[in-house]
N, C-alpha and C positions, 0 to 999 in steps of 0.2 A: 483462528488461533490468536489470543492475545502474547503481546510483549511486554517488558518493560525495559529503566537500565539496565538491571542486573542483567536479563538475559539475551537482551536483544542481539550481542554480537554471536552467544552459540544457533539463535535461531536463524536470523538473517542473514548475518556475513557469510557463516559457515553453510550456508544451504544449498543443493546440487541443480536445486532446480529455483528458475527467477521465483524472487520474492514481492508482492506488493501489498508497502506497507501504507496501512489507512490510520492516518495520524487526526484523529476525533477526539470528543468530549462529549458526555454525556448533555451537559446542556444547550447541544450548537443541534438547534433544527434542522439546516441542510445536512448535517453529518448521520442522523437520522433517517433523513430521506434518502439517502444511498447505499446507506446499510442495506437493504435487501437485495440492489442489483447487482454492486461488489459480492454480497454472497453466492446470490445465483451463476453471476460468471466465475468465480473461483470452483464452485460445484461444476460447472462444465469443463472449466481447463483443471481439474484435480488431474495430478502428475507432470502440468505443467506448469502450474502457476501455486505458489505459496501464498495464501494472502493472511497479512499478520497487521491487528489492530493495536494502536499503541494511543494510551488516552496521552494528551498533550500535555493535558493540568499533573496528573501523577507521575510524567518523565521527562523533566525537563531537558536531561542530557540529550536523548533521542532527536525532541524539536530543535534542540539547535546545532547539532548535528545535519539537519539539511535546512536550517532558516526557514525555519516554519514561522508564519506572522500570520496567516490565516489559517482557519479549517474549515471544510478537510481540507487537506494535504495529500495528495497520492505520493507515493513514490514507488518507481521503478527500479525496480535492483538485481543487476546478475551476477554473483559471485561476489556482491557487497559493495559493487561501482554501480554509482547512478544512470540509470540508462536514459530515464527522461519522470519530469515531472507536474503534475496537474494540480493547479489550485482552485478550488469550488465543485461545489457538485453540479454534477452534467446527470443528463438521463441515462440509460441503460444503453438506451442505443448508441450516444456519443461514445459512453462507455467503453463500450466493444468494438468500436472502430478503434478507440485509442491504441487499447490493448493488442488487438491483432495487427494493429500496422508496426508492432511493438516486438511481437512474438513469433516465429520461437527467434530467441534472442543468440543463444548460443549456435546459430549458422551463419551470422552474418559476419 
């Protein structure tokens, strides 16, 4: 799911289940190269993980919103508070440890 300003606080803030937002750009190679494994784990955690892309160049408000200076950007979000956040792309498998030593968020 993409975001932008306009709607990013009904997507994200307001969302019942943790959101992670993939702050990219179409021209950034690494942000490329993670695109498939972000999708593939959002496909596996579908119901518990939201994951919502948001280009950095077309929303500025967003990037600085969590002081984005590089991309990607991960961020972690439960109920619209940062849980934690990742700068650069890692492999799938880094990936998935991040996120599971991460999730489910709403028990801890």
């Amino acid at each position: 799911m993409d975001a932008d300003d306009a709607d990013f606080h009904a997507v994200v803030d307001e969302s019942s289940i943790p959101v992670l937002v993939d702050v990219w750009a179409p021209w950034c190679g690494p942000c490329r190269m993670v695109s498939p494994a972000l999708e593939k784990l959002a496909g596996e955690l579908a119901g518990n993980l939201k994951l919502v892309k948001v280009d950095a160049d077309e929303n500025p408000i967003v990037s600085r919103r969590f002081g984005v200076q590089s991309i990607p950007t991960l961020v972690l979000l439960d109920h619209g508070e940062v849980v934690d956040t990742q700068i650069g792309a890692l492999p799938e498998n880094l990936l998935r440890s991040w996120l599971e030593s991460r999730l489910p968020i709403g028990e801890r």
